[in-house]
PDB file of N, CA, C, O and CB in Angstrom:
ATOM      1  N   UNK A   1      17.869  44.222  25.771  1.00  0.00           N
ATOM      2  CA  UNK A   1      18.083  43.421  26.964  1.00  0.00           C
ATOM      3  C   UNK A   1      16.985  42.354  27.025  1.00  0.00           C
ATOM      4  O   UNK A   1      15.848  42.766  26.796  1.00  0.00           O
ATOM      5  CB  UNK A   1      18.085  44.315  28.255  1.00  0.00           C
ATOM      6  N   UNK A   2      17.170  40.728  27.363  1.00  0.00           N
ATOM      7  CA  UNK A   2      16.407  39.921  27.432  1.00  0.00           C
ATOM      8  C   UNK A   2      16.287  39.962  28.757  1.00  0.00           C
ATOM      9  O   UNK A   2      17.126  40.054  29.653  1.00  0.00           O
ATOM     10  CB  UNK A   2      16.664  38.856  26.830  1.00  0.00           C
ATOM     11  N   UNK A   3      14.492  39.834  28.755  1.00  0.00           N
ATOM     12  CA  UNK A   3      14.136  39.283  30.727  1.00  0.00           C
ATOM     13  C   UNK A   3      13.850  37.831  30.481  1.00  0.00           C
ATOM     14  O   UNK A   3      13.398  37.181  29.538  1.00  0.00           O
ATOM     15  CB  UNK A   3      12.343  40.135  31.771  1.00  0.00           C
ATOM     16  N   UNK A   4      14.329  37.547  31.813  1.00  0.00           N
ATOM     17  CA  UNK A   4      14.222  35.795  31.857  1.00  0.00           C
ATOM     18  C   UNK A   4      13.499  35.726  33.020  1.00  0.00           C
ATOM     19  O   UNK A   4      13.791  36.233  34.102  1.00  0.00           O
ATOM     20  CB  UNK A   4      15.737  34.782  31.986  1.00  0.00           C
ATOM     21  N   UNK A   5      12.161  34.812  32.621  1.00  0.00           N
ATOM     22  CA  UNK A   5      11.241  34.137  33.328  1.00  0.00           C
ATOM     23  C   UNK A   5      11.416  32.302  33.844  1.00  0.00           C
ATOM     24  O   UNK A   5      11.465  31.357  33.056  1.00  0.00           O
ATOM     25  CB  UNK A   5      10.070  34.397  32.398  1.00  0.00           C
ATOM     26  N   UNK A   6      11.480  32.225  35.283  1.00  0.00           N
ATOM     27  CA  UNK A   6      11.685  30.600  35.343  1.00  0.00           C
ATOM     28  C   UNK A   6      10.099  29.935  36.037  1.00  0.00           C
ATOM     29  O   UNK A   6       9.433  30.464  36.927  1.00  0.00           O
ATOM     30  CB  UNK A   6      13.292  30.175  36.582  1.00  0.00           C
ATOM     31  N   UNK A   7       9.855  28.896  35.450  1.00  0.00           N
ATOM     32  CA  UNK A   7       8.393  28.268  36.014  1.00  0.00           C
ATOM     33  C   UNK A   7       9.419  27.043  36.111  1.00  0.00           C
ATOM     34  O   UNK A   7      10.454  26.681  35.553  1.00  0.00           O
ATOM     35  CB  UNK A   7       6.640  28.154  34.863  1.00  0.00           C
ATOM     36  N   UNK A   8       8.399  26.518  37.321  1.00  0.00           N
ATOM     37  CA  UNK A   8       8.765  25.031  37.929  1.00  0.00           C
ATOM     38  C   UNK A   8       7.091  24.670  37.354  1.00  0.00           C
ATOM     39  O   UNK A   8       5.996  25.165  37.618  1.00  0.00           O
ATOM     40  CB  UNK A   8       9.252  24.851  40.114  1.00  0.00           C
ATOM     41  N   UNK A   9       7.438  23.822  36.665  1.00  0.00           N
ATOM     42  CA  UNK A   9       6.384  22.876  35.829  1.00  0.00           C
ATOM     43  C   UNK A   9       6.192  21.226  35.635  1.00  0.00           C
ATOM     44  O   UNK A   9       7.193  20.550  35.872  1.00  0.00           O
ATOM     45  CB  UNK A   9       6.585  23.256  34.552  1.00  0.00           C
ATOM     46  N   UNK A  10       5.242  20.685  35.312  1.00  0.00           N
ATOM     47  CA  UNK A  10       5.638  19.206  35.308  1.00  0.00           C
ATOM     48  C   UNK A  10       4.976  18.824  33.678  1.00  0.00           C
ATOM     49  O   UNK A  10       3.814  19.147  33.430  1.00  0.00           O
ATOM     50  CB  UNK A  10       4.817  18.193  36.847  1.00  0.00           C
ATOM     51  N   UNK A  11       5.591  18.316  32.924  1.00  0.00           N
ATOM     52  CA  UNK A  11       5.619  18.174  31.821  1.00  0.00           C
ATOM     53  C   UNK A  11       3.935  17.101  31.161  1.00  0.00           C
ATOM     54  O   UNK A  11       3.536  16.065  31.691  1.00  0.00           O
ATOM     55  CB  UNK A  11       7.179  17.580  31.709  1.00  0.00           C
ATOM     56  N   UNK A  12       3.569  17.496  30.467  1.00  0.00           N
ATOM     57  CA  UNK A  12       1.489  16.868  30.809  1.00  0.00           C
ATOM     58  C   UNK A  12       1.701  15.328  29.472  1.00  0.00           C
ATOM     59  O   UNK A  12       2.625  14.659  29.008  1.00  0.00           O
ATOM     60  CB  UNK A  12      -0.604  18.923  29.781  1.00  0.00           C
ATOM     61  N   UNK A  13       0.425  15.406  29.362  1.00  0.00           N
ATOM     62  CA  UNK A  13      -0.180  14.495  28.581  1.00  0.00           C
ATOM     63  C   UNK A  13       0.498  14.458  27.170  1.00  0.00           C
ATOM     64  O   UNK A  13       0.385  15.536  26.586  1.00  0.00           O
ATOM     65  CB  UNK A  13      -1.624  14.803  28.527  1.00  0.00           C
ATOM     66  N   UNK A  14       1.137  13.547  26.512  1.00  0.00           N
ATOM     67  CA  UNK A  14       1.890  13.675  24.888  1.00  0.00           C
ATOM     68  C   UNK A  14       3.434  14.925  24.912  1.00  0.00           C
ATOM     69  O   UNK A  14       4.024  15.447  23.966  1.00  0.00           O
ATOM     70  CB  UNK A  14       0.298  14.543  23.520  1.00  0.00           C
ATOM     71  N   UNK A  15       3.672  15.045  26.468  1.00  0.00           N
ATOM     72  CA  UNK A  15       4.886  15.602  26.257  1.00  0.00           C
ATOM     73  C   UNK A  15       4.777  16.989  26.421  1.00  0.00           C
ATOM     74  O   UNK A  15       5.782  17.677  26.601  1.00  0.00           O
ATOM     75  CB  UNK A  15       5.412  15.272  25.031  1.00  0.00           C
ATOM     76  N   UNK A  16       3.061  17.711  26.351  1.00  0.00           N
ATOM     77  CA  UNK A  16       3.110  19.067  26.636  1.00  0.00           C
ATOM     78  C   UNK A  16       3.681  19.927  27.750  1.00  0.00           C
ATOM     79  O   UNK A  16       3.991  19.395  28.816  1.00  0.00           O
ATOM     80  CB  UNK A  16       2.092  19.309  26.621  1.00  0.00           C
ATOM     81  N   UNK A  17       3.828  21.178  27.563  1.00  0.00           N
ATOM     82  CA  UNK A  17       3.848  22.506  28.326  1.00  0.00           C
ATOM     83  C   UNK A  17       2.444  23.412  28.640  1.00  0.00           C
ATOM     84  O   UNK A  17       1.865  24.076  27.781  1.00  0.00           O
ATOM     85  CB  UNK A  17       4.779  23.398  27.491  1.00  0.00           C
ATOM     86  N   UNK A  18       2.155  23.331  29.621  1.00  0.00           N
ATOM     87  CA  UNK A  18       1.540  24.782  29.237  1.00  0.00           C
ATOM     88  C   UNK A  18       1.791  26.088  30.198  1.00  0.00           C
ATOM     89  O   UNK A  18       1.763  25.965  31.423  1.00  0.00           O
ATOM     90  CB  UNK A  18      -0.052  24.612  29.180  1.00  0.00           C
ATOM     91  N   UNK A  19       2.036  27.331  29.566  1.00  0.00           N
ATOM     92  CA  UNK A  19       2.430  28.265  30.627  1.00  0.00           C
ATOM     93  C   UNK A  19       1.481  29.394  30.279  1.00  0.00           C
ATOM     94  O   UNK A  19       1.083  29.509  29.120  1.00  0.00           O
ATOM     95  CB  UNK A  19       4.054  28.692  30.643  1.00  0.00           C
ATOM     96  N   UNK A  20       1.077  30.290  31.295  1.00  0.00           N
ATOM     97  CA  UNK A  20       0.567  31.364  31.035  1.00  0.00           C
ATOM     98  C   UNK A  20       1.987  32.614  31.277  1.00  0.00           C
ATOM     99  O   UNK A  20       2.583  32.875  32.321  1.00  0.00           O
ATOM    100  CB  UNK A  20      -0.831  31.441  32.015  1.00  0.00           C
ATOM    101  N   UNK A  21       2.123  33.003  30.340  1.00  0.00           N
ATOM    102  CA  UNK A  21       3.722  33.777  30.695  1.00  0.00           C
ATOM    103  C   UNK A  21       3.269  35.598  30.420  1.00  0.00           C
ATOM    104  O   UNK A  21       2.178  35.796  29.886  1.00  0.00           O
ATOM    105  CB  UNK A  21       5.375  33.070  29.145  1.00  0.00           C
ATOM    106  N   UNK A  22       4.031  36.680  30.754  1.00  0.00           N
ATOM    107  CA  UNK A  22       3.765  37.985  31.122  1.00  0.00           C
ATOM    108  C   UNK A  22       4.536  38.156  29.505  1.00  0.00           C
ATOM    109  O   UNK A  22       5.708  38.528  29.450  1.00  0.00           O
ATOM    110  CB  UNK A  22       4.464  38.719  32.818  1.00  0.00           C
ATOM    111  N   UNK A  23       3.858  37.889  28.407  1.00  0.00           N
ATOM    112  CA  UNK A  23       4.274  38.411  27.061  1.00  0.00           C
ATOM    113  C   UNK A  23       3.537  38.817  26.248  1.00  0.00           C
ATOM    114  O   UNK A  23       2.394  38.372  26.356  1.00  0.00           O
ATOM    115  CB  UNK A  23       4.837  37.713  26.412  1.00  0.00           C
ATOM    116  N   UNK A  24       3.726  39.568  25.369  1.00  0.00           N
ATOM    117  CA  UNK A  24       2.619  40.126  24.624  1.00  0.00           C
ATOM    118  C   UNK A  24       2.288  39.014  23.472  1.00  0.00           C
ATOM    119  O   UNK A  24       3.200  38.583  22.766  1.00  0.00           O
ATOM    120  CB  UNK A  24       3.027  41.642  23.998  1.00  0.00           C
ATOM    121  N   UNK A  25       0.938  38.569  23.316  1.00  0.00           N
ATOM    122  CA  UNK A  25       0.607  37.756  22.337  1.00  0.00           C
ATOM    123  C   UNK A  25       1.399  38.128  20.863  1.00  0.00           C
ATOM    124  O   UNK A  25       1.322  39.280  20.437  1.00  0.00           O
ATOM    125  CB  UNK A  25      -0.921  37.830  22.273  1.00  0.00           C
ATOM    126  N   UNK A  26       2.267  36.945  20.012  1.00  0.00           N
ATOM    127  CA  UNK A  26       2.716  37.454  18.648  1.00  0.00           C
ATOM    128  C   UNK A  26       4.453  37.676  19.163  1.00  0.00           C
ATOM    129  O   UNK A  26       5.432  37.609  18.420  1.00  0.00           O
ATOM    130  CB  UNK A  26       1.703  39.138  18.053  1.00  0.00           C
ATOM    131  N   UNK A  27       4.447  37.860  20.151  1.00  0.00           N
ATOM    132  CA  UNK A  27       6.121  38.027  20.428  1.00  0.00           C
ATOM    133  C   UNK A  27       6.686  36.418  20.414  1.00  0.00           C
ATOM    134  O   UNK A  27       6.194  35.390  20.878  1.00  0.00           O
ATOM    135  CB  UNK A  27       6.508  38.887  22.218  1.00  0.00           C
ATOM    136  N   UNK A  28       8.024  36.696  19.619  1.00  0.00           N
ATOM    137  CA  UNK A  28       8.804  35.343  19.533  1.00  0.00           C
ATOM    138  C   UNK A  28      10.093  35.170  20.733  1.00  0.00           C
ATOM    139  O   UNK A  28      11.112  35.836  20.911  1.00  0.00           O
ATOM    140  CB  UNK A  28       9.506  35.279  17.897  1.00  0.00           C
ATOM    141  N   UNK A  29       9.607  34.113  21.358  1.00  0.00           N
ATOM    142  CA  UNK A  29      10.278  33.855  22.218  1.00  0.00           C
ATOM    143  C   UNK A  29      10.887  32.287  22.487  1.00  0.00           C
ATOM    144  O   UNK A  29      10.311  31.306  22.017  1.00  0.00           O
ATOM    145  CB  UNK A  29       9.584  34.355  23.083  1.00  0.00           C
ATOM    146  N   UNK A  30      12.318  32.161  23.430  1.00  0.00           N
ATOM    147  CA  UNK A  30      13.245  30.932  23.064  1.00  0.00           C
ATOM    148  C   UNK A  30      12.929  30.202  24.224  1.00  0.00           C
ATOM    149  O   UNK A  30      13.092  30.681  25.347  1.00  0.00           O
ATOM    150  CB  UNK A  30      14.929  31.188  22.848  1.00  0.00           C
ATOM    151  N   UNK A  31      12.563  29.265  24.057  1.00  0.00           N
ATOM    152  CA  UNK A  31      12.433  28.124  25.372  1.00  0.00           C
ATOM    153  C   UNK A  31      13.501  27.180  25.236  1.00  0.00           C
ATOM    154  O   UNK A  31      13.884  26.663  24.187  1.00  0.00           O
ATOM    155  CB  UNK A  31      10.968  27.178  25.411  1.00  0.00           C
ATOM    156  N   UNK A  32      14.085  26.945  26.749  1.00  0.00           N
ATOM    157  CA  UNK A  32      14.915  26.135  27.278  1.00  0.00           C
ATOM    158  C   UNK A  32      14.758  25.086  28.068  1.00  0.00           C
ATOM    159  O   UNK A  32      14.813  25.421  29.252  1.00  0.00           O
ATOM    160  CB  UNK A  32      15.521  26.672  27.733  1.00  0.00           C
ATOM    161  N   UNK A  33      14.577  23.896  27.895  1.00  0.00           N
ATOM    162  CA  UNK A  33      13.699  23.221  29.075  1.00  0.00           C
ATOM    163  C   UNK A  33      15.382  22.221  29.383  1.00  0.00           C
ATOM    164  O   UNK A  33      16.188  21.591  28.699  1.00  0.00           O
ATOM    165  CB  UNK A  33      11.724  22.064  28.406  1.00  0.00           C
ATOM    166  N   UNK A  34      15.159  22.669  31.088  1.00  0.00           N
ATOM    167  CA  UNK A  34      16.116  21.897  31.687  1.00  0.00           C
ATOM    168  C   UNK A  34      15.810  20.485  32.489  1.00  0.00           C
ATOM    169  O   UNK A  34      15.281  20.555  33.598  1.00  0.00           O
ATOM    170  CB  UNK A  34      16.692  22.777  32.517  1.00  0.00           C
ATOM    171  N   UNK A  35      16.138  19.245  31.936  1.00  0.00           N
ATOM    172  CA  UNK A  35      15.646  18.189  32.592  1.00  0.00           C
ATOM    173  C   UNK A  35      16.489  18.335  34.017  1.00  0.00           C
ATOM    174  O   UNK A  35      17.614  18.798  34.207  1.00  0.00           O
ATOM    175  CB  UNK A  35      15.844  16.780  31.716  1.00  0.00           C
ATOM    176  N   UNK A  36      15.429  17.709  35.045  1.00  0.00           N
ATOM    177  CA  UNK A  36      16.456  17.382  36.244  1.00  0.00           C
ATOM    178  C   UNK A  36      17.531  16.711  36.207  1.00  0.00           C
ATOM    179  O   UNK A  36      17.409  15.676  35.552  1.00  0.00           O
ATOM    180  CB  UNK A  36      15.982  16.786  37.141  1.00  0.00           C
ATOM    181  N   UNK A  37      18.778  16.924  36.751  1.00  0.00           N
ATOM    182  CA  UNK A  37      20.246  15.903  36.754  1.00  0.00           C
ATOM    183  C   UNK A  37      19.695  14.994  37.355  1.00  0.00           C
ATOM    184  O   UNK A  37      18.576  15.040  37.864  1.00  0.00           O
ATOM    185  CB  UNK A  37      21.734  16.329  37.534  1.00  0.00           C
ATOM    186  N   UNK A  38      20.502  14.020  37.342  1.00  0.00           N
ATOM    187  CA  UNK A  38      20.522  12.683  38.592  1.00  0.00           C
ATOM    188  C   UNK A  38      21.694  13.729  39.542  1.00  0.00           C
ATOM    189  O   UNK A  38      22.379  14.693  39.200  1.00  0.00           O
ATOM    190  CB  UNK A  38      21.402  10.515  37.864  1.00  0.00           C
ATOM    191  N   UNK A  39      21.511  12.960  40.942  1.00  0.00           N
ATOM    192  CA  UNK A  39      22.019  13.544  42.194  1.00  0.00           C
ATOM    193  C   UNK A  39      22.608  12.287  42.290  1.00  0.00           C
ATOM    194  O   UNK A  39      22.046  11.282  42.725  1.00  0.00           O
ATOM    195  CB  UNK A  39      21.040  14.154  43.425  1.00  0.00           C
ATOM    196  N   UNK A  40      23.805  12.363  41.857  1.00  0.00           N
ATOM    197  CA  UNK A  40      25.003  11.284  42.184  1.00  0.00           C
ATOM    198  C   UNK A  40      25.546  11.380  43.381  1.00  0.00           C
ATOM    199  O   UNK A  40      26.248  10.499  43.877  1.00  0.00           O
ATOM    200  CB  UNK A  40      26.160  11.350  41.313  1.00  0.00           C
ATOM    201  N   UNK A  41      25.216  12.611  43.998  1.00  0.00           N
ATOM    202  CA  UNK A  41      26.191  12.512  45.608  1.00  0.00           C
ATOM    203  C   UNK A  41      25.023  12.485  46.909  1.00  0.00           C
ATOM    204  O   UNK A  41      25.195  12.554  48.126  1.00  0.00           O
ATOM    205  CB  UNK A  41      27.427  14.303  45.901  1.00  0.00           C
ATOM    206  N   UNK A  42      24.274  12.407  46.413  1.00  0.00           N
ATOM    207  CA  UNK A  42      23.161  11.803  47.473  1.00  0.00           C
ATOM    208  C   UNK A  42      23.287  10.679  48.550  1.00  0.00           C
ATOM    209  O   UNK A  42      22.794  10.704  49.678  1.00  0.00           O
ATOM    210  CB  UNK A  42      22.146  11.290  46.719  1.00  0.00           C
ATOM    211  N   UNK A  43      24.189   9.495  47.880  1.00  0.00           N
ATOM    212  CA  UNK A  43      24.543   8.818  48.944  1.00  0.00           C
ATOM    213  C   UNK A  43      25.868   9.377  49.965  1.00  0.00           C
ATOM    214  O   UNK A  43      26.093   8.941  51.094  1.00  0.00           O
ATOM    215  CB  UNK A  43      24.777   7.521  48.357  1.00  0.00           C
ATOM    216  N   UNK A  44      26.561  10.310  49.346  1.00  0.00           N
ATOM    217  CA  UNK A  44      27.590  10.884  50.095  1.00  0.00           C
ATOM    218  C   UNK A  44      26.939  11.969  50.759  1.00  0.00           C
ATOM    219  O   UNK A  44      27.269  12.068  51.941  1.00  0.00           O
ATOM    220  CB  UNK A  44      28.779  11.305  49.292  1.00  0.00           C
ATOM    221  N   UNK A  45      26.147  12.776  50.367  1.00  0.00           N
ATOM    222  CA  UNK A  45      25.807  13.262  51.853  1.00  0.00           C
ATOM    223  C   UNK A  45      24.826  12.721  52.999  1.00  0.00           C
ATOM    224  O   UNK A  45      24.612  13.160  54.129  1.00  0.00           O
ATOM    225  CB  UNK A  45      25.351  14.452  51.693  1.00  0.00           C
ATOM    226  N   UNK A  46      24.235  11.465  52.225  1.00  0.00           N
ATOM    227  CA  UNK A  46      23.642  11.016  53.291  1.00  0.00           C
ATOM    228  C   UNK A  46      24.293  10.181  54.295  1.00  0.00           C
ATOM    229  O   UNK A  46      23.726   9.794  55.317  1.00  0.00           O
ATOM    230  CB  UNK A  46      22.698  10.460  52.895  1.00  0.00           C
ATOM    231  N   UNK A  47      26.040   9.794  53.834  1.00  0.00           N
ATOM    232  CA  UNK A  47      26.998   9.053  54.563  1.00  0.00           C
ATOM    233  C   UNK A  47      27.846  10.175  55.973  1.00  0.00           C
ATOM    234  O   UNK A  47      28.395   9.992  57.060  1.00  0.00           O
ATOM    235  CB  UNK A  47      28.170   8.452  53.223  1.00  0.00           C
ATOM    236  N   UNK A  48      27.379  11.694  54.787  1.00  0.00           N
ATOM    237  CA  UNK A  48      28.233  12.937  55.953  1.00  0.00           C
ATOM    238  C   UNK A  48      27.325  12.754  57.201  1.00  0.00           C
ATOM    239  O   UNK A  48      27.702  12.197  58.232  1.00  0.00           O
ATOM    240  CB  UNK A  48      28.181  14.979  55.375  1.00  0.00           C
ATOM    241  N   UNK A  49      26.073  13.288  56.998  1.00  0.00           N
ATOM    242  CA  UNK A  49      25.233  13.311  57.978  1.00  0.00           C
ATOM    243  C   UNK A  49      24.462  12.165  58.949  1.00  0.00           C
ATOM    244  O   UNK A  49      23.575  12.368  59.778  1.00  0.00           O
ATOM    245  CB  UNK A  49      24.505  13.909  57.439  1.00  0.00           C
ATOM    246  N   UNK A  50      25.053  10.989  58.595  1.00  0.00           N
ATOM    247  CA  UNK A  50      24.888  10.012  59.215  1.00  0.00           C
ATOM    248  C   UNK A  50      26.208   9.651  60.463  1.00  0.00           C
ATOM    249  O   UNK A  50      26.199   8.937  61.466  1.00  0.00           O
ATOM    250  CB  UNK A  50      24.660   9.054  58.105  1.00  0.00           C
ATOM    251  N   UNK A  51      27.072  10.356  59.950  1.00  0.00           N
ATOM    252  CA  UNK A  51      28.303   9.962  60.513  1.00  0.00           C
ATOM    253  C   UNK A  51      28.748  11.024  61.443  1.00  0.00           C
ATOM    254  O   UNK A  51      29.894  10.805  61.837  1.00  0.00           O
ATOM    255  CB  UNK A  51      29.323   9.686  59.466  1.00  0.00           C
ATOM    256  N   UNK A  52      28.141  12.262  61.994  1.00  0.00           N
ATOM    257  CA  UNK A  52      28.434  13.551  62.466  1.00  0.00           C
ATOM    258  C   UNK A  52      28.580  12.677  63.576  1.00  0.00           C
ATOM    259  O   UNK A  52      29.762  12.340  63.521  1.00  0.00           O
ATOM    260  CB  UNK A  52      27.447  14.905  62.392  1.00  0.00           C
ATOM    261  N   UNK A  53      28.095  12.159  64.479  1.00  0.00           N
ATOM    262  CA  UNK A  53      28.263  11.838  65.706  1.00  0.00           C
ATOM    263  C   UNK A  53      29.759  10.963  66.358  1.00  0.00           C
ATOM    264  O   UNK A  53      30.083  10.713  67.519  1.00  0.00           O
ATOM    265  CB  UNK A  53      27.046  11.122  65.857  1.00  0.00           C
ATOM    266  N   UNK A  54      30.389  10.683  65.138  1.00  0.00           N
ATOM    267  CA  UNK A  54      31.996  10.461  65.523  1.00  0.00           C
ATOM    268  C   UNK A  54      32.900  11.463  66.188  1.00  0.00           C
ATOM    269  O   UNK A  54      33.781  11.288  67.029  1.00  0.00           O
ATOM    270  CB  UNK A  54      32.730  10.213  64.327  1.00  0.00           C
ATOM    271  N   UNK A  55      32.303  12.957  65.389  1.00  0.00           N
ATOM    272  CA  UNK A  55      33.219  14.065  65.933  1.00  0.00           C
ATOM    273  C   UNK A  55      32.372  14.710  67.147  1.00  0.00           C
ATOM    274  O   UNK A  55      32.888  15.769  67.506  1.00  0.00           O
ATOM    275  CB  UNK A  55      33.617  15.263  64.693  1.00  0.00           C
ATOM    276  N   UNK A  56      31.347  14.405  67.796  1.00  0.00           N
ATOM    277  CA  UNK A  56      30.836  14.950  68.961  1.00  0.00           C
ATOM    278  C   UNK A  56      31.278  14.257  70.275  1.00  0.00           C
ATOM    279  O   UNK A  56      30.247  13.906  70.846  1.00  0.00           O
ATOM    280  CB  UNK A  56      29.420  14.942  68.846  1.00  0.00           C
ATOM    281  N   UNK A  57      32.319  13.926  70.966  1.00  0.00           N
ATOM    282  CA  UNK A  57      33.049  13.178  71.572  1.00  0.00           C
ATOM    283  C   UNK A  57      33.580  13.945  72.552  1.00  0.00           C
ATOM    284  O   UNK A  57      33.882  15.046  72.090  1.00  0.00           O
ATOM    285  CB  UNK A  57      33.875  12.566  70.828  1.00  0.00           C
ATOM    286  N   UNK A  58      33.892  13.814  74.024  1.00  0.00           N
ATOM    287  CA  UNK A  58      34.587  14.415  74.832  1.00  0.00           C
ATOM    288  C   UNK A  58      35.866  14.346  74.573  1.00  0.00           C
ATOM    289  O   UNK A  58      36.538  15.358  74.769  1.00  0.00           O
ATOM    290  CB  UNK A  58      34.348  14.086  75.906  1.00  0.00           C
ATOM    291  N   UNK A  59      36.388  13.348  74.160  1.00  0.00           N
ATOM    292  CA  UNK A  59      37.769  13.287  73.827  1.00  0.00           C
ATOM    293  C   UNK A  59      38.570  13.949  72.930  1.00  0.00           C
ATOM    294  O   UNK A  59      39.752  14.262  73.072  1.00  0.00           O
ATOM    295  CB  UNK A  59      37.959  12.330  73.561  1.00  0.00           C
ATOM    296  N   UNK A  60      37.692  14.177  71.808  1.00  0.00           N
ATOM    297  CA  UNK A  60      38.260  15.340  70.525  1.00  0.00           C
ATOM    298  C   UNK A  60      37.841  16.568  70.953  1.00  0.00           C
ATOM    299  O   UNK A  60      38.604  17.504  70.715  1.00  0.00           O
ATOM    300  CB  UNK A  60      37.601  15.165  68.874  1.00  0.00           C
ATOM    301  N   UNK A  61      36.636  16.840  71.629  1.00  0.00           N
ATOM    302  CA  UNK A  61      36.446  18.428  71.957  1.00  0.00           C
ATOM    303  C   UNK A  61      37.624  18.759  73.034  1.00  0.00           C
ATOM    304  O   UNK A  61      38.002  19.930  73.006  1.00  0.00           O
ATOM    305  CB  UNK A  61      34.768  18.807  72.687  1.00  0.00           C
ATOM    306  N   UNK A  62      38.280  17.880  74.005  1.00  0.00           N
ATOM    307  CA  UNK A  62      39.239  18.330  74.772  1.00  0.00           C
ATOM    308  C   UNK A  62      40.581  18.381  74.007  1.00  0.00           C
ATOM    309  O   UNK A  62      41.405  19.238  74.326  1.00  0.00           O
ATOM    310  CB  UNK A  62      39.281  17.530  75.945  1.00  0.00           C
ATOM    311  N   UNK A  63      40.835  17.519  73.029  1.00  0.00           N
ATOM    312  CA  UNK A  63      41.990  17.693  72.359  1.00  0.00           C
ATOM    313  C   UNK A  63      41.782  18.661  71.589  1.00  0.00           C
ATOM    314  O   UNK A  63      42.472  19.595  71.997  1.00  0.00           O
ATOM    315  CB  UNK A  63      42.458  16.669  71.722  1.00  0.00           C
ATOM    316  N   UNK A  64      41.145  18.984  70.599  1.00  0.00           N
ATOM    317  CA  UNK A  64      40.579  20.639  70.364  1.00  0.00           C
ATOM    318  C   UNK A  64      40.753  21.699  70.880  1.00  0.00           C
ATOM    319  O   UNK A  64      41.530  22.440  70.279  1.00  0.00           O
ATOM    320  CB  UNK A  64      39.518  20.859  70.468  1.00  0.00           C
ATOM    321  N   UNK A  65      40.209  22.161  72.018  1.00  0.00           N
ATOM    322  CA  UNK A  65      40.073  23.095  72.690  1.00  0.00           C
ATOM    323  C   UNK A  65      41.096  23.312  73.588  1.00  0.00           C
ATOM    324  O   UNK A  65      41.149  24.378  74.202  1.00  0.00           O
ATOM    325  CB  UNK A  65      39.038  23.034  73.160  1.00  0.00           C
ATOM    326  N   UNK A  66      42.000  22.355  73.764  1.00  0.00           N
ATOM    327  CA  UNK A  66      43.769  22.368  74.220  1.00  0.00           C
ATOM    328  C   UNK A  66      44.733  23.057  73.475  1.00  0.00           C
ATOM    329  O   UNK A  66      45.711  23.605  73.984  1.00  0.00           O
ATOM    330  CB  UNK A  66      44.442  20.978  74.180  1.00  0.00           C
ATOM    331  N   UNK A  67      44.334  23.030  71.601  1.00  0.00           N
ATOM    332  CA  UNK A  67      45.201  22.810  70.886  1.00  0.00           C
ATOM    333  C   UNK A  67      46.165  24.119  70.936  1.00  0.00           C
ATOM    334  O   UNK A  67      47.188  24.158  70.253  1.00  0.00           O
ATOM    335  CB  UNK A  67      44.633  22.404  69.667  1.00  0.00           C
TER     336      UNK A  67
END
């Protein structure tokens, strides 16, 4: 069974890593380094939450709460 360890790290000087990790010195182990995505929907939720105040209305909460 493999254990999986995750560090939030910031990548150093010439591209390095450095981690102090819970392994026994001499053990071979596989690194995965995940770059951050771009956040393509960032402007869409910042369009949801800008816009909440259309549906807070007396007029839709009474047509609502009629229904």
């Amino acid at each position: 069974m493999q254990q999986a360890y995750k560090y939030n790290t910031r990548v150093g000087e010439s591209g390095r890593l450095e981690l102090t990790v819970p392994v026994p010195p001499g053990t071979a182990v596989e690194v995965v380094v995940l770059a951050p995505a771009e956040d393509n929907c960032a402007d869409l939720v910042q369009a949801a939450q800008t816009s909440l105040g259309f549906w807070d209305n007396p007029q839709d909460d009474a047509d609502w709460n009629n229904a």
